[in-house]
mmCIF file of the N, C-alpha and C atoms, coordinates in Angstrom:
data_MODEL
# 
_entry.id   MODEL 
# 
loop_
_atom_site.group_PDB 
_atom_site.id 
_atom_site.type_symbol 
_atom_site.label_atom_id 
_atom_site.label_alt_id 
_atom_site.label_comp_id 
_atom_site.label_asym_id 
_atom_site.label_entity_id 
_atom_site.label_seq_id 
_atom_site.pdbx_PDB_ins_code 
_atom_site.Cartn_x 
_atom_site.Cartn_y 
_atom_site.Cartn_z 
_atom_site.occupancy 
_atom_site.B_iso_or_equiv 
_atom_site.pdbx_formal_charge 
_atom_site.auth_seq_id 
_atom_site.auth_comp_id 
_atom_site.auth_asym_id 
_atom_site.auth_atom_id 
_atom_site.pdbx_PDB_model_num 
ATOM 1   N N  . UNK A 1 1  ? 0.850   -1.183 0.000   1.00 0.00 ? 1  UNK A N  1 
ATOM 2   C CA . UNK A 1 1  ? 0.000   0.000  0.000   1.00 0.00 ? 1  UNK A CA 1 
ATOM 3   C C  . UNK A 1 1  ? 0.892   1.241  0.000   1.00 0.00 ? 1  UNK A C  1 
ATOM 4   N N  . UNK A 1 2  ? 1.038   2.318  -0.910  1.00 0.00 ? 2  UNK A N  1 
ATOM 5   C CA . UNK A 1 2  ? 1.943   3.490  -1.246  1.00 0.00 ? 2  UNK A CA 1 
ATOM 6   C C  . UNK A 1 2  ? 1.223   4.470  -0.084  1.00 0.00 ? 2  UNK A C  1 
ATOM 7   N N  . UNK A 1 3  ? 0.189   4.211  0.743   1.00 0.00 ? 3  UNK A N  1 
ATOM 8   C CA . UNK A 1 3  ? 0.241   5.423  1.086   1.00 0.00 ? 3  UNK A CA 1 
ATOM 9   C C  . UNK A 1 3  ? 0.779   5.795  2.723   1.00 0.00 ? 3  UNK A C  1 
ATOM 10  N N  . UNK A 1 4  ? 1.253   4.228  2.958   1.00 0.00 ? 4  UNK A N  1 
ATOM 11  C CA . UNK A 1 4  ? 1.559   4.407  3.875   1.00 0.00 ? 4  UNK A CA 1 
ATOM 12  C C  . UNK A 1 4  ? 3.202   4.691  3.789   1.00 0.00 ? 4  UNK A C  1 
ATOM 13  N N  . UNK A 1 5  ? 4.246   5.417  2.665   1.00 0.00 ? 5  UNK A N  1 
ATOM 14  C CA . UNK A 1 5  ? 5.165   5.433  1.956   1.00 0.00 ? 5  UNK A CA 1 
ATOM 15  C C  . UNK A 1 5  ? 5.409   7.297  1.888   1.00 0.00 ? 5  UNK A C  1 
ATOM 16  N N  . UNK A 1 6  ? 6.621   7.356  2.168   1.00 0.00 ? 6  UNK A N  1 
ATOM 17  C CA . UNK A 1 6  ? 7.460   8.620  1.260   1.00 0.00 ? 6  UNK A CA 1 
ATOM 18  C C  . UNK A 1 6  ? 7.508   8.626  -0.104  1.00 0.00 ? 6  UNK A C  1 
ATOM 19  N N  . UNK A 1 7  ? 7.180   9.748  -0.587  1.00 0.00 ? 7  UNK A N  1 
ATOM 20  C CA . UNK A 1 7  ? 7.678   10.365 -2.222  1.00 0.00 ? 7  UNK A CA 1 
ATOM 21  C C  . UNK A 1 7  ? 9.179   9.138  -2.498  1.00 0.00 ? 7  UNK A C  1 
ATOM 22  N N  . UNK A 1 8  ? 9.509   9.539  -1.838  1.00 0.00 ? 8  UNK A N  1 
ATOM 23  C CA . UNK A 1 8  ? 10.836  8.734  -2.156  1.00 0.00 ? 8  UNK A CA 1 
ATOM 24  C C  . UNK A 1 8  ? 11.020  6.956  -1.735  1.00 0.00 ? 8  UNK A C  1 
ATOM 25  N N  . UNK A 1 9  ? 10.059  6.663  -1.016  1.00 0.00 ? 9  UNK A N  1 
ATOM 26  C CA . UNK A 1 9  ? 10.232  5.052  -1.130  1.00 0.00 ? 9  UNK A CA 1 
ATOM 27  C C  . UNK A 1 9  ? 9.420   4.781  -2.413  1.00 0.00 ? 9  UNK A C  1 
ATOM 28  N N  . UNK A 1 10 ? 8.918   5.290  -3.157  1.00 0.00 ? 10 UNK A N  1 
ATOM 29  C CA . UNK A 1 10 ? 7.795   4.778  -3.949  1.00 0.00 ? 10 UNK A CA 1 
ATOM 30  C C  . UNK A 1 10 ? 8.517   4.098  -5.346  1.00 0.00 ? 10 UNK A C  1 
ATOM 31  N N  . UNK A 1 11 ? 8.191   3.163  -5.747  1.00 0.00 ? 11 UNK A N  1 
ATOM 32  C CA . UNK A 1 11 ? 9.252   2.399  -6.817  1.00 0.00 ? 11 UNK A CA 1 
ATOM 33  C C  . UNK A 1 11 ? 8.222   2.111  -8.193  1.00 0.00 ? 11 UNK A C  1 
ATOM 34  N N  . UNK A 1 12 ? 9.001   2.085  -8.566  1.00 0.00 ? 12 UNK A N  1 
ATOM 35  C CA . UNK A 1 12 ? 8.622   1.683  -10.063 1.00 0.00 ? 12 UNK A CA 1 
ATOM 36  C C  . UNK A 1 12 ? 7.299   0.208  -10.103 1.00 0.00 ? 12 UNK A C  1 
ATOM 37  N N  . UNK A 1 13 ? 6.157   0.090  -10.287 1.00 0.00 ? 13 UNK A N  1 
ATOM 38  C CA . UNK A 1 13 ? 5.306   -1.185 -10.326 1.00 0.00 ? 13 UNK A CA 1 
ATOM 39  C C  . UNK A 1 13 ? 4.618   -0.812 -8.644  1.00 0.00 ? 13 UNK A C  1 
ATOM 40  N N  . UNK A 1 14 ? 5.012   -0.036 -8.017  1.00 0.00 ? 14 UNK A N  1 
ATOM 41  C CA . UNK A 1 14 ? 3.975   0.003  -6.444  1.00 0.00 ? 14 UNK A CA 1 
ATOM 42  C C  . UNK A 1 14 ? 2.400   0.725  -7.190  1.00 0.00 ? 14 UNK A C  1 
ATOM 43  N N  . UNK A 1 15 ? 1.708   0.062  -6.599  1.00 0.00 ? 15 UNK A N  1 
ATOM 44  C CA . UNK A 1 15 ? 0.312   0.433  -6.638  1.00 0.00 ? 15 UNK A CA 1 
ATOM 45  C C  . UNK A 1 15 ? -0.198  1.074  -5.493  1.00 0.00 ? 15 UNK A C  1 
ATOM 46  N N  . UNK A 1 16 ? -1.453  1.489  -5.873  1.00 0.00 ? 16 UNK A N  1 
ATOM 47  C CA . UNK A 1 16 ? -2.653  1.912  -4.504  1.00 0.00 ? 16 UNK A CA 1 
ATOM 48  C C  . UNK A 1 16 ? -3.589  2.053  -5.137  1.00 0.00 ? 16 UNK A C  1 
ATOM 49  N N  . UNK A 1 17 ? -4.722  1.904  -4.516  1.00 0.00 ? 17 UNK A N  1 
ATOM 50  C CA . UNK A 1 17 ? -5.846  2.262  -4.676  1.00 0.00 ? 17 UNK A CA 1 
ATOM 51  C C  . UNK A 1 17 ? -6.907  2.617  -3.395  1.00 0.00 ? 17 UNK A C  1 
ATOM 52  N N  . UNK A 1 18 ? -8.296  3.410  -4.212  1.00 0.00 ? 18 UNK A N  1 
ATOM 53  C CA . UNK A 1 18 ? -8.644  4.032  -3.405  1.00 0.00 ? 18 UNK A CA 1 
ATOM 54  C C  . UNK A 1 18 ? -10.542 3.429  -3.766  1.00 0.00 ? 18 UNK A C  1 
ATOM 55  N N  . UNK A 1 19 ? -11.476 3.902  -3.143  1.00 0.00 ? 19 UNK A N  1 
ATOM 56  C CA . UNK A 1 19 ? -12.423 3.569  -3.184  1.00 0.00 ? 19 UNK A CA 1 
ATOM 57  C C  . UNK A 1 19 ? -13.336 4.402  -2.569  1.00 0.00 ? 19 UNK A C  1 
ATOM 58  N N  . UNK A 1 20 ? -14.453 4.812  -2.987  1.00 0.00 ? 20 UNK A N  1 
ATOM 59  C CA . UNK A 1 20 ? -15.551 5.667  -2.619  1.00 0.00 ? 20 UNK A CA 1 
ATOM 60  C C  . UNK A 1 20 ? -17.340 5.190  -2.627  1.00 0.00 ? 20 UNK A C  1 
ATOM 61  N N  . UNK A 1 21 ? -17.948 5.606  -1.585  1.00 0.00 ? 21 UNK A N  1 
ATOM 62  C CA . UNK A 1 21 ? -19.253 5.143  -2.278  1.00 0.00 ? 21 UNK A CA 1 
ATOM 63  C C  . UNK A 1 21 ? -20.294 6.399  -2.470  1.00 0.00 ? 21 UNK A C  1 
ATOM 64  N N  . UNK A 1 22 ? -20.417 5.893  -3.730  1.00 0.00 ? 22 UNK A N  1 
ATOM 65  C CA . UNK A 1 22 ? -21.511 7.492  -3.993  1.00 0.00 ? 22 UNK A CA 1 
ATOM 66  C C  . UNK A 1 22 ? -22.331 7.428  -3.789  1.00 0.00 ? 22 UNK A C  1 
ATOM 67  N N  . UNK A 1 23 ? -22.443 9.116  -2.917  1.00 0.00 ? 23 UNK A N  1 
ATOM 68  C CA . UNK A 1 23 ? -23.650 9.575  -1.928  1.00 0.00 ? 23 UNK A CA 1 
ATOM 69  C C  . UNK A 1 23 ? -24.714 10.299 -3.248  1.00 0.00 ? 23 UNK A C  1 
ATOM 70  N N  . UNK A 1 24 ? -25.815 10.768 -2.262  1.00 0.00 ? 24 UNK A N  1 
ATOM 71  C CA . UNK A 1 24 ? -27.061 11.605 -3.264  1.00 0.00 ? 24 UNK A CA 1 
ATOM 72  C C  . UNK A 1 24 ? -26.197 12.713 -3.364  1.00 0.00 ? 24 UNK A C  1 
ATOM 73  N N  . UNK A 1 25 ? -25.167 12.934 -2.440  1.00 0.00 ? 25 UNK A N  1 
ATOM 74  C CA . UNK A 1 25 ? -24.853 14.351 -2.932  1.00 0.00 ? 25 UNK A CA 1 
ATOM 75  C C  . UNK A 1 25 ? -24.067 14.599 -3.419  1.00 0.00 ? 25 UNK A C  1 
ATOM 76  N N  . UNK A 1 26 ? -22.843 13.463 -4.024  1.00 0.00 ? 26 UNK A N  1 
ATOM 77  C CA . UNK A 1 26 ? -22.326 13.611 -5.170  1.00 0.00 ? 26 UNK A CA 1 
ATOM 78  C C  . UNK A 1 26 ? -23.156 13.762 -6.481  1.00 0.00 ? 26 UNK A C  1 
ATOM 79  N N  . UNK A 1 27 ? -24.261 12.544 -6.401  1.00 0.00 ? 27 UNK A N  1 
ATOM 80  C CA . UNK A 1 27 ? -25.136 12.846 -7.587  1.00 0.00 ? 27 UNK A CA 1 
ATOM 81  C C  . UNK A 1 27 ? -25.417 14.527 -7.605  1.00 0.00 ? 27 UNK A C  1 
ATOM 82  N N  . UNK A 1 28 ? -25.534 15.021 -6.843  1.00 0.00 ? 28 UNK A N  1 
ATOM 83  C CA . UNK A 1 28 ? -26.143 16.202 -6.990  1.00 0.00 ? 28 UNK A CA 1 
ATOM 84  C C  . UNK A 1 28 ? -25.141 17.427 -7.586  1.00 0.00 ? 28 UNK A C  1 
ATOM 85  N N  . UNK A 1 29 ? -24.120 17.052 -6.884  1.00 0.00 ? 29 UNK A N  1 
ATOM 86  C CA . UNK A 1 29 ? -22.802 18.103 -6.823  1.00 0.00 ? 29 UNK A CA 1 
ATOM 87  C C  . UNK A 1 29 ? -22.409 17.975 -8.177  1.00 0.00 ? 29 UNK A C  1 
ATOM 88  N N  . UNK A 1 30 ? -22.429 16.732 -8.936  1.00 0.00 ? 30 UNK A N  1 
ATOM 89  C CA . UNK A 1 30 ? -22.224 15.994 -10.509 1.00 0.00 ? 30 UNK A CA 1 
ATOM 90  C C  . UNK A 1 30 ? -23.128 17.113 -11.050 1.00 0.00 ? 30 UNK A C  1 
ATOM 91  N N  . UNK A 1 31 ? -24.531 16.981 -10.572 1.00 0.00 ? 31 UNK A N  1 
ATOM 92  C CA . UNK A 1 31 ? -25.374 17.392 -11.689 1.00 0.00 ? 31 UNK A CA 1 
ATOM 93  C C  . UNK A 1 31 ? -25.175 18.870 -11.719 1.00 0.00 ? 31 UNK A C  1 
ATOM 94  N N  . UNK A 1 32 ? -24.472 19.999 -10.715 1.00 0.00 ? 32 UNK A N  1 
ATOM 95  C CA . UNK A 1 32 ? -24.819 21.095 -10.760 1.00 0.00 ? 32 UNK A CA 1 
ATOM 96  C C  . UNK A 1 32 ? -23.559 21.329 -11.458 1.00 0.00 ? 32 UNK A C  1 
ATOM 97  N N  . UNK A 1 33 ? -22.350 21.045 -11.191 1.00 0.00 ? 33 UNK A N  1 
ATOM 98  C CA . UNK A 1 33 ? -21.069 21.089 -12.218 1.00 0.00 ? 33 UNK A CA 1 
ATOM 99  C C  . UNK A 1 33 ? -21.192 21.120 -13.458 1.00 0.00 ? 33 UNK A C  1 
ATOM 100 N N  . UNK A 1 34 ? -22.118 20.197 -13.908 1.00 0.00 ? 34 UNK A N  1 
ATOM 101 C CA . UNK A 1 34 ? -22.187 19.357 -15.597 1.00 0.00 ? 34 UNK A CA 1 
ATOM 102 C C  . UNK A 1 34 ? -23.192 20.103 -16.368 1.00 0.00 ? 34 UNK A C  1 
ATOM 103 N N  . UNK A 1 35 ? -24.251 20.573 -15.040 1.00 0.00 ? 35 UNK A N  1 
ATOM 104 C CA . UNK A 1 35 ? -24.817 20.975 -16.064 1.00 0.00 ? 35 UNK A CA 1 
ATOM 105 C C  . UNK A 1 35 ? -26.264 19.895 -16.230 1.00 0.00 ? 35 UNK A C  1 
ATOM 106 N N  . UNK A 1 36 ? -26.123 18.657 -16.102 1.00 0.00 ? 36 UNK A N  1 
ATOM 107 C CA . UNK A 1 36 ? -26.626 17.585 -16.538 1.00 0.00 ? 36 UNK A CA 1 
ATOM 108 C C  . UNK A 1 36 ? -27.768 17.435 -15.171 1.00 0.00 ? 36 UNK A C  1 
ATOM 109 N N  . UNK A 1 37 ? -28.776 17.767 -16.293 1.00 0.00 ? 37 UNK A N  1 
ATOM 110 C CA . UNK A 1 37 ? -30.180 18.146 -15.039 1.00 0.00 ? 37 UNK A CA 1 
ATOM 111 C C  . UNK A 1 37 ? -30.865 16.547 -15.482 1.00 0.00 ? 37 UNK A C  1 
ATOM 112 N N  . UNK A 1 38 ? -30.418 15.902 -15.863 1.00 0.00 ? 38 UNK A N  1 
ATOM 113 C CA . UNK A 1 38 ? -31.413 14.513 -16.629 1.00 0.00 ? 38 UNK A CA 1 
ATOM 114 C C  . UNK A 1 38 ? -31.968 14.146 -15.536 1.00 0.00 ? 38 UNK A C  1 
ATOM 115 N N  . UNK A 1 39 ? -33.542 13.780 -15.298 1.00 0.00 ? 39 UNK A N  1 
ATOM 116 C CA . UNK A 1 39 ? -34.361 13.542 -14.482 1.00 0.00 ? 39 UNK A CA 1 
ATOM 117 C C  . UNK A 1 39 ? -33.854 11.333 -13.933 1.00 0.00 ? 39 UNK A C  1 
ATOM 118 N N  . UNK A 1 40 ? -33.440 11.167 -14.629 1.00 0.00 ? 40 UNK A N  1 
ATOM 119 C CA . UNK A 1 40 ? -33.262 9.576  -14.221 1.00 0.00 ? 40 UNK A CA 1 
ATOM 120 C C  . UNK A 1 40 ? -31.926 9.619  -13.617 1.00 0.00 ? 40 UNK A C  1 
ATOM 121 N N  . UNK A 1 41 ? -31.211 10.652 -14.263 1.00 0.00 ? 41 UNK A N  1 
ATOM 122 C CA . UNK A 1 41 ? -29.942 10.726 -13.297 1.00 0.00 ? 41 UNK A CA 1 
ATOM 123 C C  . UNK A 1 41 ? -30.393 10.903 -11.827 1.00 0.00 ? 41 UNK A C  1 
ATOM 124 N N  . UNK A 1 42 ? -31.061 11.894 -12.305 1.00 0.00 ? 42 UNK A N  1 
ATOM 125 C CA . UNK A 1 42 ? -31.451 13.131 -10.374 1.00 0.00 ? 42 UNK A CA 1 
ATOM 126 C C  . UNK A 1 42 ? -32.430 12.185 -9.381  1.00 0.00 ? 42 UNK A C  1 
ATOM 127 N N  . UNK A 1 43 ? -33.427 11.390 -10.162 1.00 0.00 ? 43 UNK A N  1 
ATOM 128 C CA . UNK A 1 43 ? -34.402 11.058 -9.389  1.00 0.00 ? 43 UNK A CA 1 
ATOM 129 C C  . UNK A 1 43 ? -34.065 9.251  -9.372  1.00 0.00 ? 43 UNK A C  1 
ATOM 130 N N  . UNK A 1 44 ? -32.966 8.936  -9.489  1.00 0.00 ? 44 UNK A N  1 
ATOM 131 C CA . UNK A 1 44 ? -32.555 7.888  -9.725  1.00 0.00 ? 44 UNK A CA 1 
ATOM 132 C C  . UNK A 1 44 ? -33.430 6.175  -10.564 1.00 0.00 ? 44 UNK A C  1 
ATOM 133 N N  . UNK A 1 45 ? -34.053 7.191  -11.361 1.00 0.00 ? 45 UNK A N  1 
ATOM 134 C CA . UNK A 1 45 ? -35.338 6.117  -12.309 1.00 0.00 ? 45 UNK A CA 1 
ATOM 135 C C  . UNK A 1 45 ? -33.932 5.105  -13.175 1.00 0.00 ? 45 UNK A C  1 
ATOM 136 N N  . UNK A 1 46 ? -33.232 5.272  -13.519 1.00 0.00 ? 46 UNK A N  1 
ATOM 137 C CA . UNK A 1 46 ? -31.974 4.846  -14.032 1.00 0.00 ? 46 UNK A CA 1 
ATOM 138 C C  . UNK A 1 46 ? -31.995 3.566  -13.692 1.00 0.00 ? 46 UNK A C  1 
ATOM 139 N N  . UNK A 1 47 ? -32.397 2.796  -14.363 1.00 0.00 ? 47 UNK A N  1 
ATOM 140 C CA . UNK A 1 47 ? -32.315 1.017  -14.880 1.00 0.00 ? 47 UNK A CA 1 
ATOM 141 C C  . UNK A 1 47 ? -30.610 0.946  -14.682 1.00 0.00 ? 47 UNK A C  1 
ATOM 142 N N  . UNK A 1 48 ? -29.958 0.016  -13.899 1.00 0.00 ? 48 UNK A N  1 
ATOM 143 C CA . UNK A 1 48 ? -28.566 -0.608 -14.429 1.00 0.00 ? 48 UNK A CA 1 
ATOM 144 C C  . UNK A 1 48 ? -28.629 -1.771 -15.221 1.00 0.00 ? 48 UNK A C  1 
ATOM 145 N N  . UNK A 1 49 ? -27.798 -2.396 -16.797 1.00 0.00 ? 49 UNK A N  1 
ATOM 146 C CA . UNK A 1 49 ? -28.474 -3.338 -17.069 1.00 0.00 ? 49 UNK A CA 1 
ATOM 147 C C  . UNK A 1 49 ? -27.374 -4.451 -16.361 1.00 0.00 ? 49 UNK A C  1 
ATOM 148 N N  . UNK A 1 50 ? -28.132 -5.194 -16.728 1.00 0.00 ? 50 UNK A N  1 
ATOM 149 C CA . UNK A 1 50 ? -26.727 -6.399 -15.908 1.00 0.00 ? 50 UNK A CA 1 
ATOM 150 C C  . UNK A 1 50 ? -26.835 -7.244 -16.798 1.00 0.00 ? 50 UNK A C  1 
# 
C-alpha cells in the first residue's frame, strides 16, 4: 500500500488504490457542475443493465 510510503520510497510497479461510495450528494454536486439536469440521473429512475 503506497500510502503508507514517502515520495521517495515509492518504486517503479507500487500500486494503490482508493475507493468511494456514492452519496445523493455527489449525484447532486455531478449534476450542478455538468450541467446535466437529466431527471433519471437526479431522481434515480436509471435502470442498471446487468
Amino acid at each position: 500500500m503506497v500510502q503508507d510510503h514517502s515520495f521517495e520510497e515509492i518504486e517503479v510497479g507500487d500500486c494503490a488504490s482508493i475507493s468511494k461510495t456514492i452519496s445523493e450528494a455527489d449525484i447532486f454536486a455531478y449534476a450542478g457542475i455538468t450541467g446535466d439536469l437529466n431527471p433519471n440521473l437526479l431522481l434515480g429512475t436509471y435502470k442498471y443493465a446487468k
